[in-house]
C-alpha positions in Angstrom: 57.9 138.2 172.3 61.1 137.0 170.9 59.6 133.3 171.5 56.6 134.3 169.3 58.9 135.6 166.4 60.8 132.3 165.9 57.2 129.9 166.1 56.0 132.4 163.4 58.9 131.6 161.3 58.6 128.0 161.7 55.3 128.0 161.0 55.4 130.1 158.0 58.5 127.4 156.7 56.5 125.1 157.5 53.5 125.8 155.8 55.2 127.1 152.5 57.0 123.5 152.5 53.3 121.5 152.9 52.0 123.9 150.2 54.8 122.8 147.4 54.9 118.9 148.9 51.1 119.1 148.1 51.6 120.9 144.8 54.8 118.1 143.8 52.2 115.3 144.8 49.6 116.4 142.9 51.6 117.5 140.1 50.1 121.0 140.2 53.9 122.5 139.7 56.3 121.8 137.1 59.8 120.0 138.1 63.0 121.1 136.2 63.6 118.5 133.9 60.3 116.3 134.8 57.4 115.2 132.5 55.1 118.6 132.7 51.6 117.4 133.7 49.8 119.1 130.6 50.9 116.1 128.6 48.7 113.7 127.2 49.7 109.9 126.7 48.8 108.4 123.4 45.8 106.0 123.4 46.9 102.4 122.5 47.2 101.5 119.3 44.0 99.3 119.1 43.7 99.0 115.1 45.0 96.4 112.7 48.8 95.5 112.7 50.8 97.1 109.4 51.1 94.2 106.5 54.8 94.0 104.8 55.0 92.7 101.1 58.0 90.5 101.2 61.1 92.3 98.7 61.1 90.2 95.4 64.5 87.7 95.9 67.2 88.0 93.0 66.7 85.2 90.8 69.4 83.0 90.9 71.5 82.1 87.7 73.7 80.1 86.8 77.1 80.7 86.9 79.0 81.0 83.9 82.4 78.8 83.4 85.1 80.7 84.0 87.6 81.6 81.1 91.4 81.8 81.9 92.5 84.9 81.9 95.1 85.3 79.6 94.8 83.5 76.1 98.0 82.2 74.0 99.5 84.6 71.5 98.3 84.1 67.6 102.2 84.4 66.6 103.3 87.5 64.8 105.8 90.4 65.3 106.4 92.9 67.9 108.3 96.7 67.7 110.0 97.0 71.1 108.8 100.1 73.5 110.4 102.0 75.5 110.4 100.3 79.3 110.3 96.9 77.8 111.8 94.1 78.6 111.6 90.0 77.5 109.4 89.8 80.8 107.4 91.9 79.9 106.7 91.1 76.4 106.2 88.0 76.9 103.7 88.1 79.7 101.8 90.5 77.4 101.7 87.3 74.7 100.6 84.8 77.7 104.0 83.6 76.5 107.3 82.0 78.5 110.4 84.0 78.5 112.2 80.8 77.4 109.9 80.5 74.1 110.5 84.3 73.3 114.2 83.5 73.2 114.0 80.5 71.1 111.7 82.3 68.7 114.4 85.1 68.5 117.9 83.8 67.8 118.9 86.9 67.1 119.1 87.9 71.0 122.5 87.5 72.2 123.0 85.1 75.8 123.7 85.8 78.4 121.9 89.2 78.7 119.3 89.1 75.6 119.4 92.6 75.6 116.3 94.4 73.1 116.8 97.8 72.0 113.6 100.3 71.0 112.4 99.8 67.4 113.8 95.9 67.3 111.2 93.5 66.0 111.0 90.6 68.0 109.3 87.1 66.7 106.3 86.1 68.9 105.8 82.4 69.0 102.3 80.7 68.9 102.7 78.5 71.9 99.0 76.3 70.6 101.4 75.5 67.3 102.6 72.9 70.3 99.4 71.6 71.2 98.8 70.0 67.6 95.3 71.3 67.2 94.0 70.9 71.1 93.1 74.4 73.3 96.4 75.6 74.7 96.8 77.3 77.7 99.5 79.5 79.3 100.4 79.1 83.2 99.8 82.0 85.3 101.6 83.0 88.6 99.3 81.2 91.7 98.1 78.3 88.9 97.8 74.4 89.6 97.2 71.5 87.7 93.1 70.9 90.0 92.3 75.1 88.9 93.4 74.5 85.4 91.5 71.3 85.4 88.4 72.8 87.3 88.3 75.6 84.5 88.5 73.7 81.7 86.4 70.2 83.0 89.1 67.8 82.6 91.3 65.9 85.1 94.6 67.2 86.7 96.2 63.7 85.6 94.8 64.3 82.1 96.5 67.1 81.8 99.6 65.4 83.5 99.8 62.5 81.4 98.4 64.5 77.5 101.7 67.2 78.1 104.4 64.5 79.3 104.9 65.7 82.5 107.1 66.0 84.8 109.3 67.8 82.3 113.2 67.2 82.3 114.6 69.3 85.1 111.1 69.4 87.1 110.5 67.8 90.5 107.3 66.3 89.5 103.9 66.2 87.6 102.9 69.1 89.7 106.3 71.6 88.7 104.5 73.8 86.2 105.8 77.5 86.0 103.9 80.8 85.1 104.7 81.1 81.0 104.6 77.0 80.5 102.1 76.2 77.6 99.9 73.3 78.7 98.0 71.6 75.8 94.2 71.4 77.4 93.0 67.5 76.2 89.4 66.2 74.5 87.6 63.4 75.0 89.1 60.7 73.5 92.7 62.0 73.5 95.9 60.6 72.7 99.3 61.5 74.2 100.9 64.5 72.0 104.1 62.9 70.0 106.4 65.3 71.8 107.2 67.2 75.3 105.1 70.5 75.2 106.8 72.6 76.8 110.4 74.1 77.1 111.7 73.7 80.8 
């Protein structure tokens, strides 16, 4: 009888295991983290393909020359502010620190010192350039940007302002504050040097 017990068993296993094998294969029972069978699959998409209108393109425009950025002082007067300094002023003028001095011969060497409430003299640096454009040099400038800006050649440039100045290395020595006189068409050299070195 013992015999008997065991085959039962093992034949009870066994069918329960061919009853879920069958149910697995047929998909009659669900799997944990499986696809249930109850699902449908969409049909193929058997209609026309969507139609895109392209986007409009920006229209393209021309670009505009560019201007430089700062423009030579008119000339005038300026009331000294608290936290100035010669530097200062005269980068707000588009203006050298050497032509501030000269325009001020009231400012004592070696230390130029300005006190609050002291009017200074600002030059006008285009008084120089004898009628032409005049523009002041900008920390990062050379002569090929200052040409390319204005649409005329480096050497015209060179040659129309004299340079190299005394006490410059070359054609190319120009310093943030120097005025350069911008030539026309047609120009002739300017009767003097342009600039103070």
């Amino acid at each position: 009888m013992r015999l008997s017990a065991v085959v039962n068993m093992l034949l009870v296993v066994a069918v329960v295991t061919t009853v879920i094998g069958i149910g697995l294969f047929t998909n009659l029972l669900a799997v944990p983290g499986g696809v249930a069978s109850g699902t449908p699959t969409p049909p193929p998409n058997t209609g026309p393909l969507p139609t895109f209108a392209p986007a409009p393109s920006p229209i393209e425009s021309a670009t505009p020359s560019v201007e430089p950025t700062v423009h030579p002082s008119p000339g005038g007067t300026y009331l000294v502010q608290p936290g100035d300094n010669l530097t200062l002023v005269a980068n707000k003028y588009g203006i050298s620190v050497s032509d501030l001095i000269a325009a001020n011969p009231q400012l004592v060497p070696p230390n130029y010192v300005i006190r609050i409430g002291d009017e200074l003299i600002i030059p006008n640096p285009a008084v120089k350039c004898d009628g032409y454009e005049a523009y002041t040099v900008q920390s990062g400038d050379f002569l090929v940007s200052i040409g390319n800006t204005y649409g005329v050649s480096p050497t015209d440039i060179a040659d129309f302002n004299g340079l190299p100045w005394p006490g410059r290395h070359d054609y190319s020595d120009i310093r943030p504050g120097d005025t350069l006189c911008i030539p026309a068409p047609g120009w002739t050299p300017l009767p003097t040097a342009t600039a103070t070195p």
